[in-house]
TORMI-73423 format. One record per atom (N, C-alpha, C): x, y, z; residue in one letter. Coordinates in steps of 0.2 Angstrom, whole numbers, plus 5000, padded with zeros to 4 digits. Example, Ala and Ser with C-alpha at 12.3 -4.5 7.8 and 13.67 -1.06 7.14 Angstrom:
2
506649725039a506249785039a506649845039a506449895035s506849955036s506450005039s
# end
This chain:
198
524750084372x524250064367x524249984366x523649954365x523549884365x523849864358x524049804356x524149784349x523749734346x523249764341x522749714339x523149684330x523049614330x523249594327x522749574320x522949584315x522249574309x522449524303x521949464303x522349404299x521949374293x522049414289x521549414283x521649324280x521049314277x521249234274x521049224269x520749254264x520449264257x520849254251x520649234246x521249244240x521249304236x520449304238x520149374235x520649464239x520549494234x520749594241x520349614239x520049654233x519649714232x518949704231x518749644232x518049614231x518249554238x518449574241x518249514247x517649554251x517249514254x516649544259x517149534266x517449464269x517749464273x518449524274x518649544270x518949594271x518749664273x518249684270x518049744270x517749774274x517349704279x517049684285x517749684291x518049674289x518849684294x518849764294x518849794288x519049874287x518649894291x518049874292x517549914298x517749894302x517849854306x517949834311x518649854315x519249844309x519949904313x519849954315x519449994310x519450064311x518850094318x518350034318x518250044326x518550024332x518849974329x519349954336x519750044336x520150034331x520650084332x520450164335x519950174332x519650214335x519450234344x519050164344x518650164351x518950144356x519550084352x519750034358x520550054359x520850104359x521550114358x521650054356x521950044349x522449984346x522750014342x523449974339x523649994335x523749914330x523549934325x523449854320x524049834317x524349764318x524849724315x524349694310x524349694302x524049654296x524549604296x524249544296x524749484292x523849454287x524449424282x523849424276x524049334275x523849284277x523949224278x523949184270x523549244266x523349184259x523949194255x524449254255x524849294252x525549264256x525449284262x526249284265x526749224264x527349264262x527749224262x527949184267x527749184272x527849174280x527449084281x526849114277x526449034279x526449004275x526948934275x526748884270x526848814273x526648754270x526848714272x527548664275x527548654280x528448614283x528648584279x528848554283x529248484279x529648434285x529848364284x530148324291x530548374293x530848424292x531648454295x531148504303x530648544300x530248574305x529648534309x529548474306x529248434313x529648424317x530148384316x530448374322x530848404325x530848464321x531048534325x530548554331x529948544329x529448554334x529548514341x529748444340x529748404346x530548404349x531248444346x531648444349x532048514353x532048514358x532248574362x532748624358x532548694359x532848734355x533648744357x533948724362x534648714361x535048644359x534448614357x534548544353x534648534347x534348604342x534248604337x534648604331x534548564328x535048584323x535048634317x535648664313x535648724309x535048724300x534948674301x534448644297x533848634301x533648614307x532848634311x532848694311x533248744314x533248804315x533048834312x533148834303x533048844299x532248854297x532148774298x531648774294x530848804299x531148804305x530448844311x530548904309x530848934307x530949024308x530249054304x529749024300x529349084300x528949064306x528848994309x528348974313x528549024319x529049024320x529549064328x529249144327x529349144321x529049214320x528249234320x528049184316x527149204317x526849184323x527249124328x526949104334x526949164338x527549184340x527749254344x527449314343x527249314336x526749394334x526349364337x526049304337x525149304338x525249284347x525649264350x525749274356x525649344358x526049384355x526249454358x525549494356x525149484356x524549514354x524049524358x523649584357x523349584363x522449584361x522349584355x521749534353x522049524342x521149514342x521149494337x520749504331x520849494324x520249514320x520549454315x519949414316x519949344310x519649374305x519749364299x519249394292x519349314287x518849264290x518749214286x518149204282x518149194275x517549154271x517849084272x517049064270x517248994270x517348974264x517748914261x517748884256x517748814255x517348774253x517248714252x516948694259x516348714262x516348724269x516748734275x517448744274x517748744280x518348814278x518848814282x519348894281x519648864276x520048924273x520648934267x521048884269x521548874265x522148814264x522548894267x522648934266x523149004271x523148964278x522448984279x522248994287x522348944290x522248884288x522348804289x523248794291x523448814286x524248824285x524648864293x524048934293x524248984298x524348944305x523448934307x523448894312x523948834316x524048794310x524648734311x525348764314x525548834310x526148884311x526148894319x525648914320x525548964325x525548924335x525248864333x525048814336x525648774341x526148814345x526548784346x526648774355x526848734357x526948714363x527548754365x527448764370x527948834376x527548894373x527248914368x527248974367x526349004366x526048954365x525248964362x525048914369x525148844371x525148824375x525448794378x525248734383x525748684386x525448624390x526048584389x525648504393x525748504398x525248504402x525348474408x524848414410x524848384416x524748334417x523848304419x523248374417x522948364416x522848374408x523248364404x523148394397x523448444394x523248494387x523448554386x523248604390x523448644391x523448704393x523448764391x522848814385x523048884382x523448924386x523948954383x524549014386x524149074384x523749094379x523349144380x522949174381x522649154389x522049194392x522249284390x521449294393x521349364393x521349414389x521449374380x521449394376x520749394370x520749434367x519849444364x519949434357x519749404354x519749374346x518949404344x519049444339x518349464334x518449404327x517849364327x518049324319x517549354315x517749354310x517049394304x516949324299x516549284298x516449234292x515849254289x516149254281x515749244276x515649184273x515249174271x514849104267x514549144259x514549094256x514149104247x513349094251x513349014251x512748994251x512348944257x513048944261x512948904268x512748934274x512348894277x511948944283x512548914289x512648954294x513148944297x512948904306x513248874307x512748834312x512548784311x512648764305x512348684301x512848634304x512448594300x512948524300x513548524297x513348564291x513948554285x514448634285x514348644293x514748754294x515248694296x516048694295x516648674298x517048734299x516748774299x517148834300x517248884308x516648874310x516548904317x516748884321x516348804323x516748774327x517348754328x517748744320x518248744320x518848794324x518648854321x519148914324x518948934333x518248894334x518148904341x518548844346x518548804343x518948744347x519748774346x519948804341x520548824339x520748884347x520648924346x520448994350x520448974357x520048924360x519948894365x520548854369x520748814364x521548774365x522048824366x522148894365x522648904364x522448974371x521948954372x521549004380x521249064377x521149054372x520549134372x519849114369x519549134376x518949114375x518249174376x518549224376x518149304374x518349294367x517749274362x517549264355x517049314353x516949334350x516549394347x516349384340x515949314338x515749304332x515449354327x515549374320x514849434316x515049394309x514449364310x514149314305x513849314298x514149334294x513849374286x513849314284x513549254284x513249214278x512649214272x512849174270x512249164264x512349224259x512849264258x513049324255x512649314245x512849264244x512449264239x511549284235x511449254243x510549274239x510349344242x510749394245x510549474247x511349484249x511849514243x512449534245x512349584249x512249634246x512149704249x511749714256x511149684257x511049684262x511249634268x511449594266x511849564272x512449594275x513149614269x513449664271x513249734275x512949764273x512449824278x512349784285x511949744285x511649714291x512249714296x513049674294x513349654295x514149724298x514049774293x514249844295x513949864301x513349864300x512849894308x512949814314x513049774314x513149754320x513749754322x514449784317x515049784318x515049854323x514749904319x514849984323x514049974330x513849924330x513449924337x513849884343x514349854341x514749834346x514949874353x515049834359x515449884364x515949854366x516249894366x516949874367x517349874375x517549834379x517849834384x518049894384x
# end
């Protein structure tokens, strides 16, 4: 069984659209695509938060170099890097806010982003470590059209996604939820269960 990995980013739970739009879409993964889902909730977990100098330069010093205070201070990135490596796709659940993702997701991303394990330098550049893997993102918006000038959000999580090698993205785009809630969600359920799956 595949391992799909699901990374809520909302502040919101029982009124998020982004969420609820994830609910649909696990339950057909899980359903049609053998997976069994790992939840990490990035707005909430104790896991993602911001460094501090002792973890940067943790980052740039070899892990049998480290000292018992860098060690320290990597350990949830060690840990969320490795889940989201070990993964064999994915399900983003991002509203936008203030045009661009959550301060969670912002956070997550930077966690997750790590050299030797997401990717690597070599001497034509970076390198994504994880090909062949398939990311679903769900964005929700109040009142922005997405595609714009002023979306930081799509591009963003595509150039993200892309650096680290996966580049099977399966965007479902619920914006503007504000001026037709109900129908955009609907719209947005039906293009989730018209999906085919590998």
């Amino acid at each position: 069984m595949k391992t799909l990995l699901r990374i809520d980013s909302s502040p919101r739970k029982t009124e998020s659209l982004s969420r609820q739009l994830a609910d649909v879409l696990q339950q057909k993964l899980e359903n049609e695509g053998n997976y069994s889902t790992l939840s990490r909730d990035v707005y909430y977990d104790d896991l993602v938060k911001l460094g501090n100098e002792d973890s940067v330069t943790a980052y740039f010093t070899p892990d049998n170099q480290r000292t018992v205070i860098q060690k320290e201070a990597v350990k949830a990135s060690d840990v969320l890097s490795q889940e989201f490596a070990n993964a064999d796709a994915y399900i983003f659940a991002v509203p936008m806010y203030n045009f661009g993702v959550t301060a969670g997701l912002k956070a997550y991303i930077d966690l997750i982003a790590r050299a030797g394990t997401s990717f690597k330098y070599t001497e034509k550049g970076p390198e994504g470590l994880l090909k062949g893997k398939k990311a679903f993102v769900i964005i929700t918006t109040g009142g922005t059209k997405l595609g714009t000038e002023v979306d930081y959000v799509s591009g963003y999580l595509k150039t993200f996604l892309n650096f680290v090698g996966i580049t099977d993205i399966e965007f479902i785009n619920s914006d503007q939820v504000m001026t037709n809630a109900e129908k955009i969600l609907s719209d947005a359920k039906e293009e989730i269960n018209q999906l085919v799956l590998n």
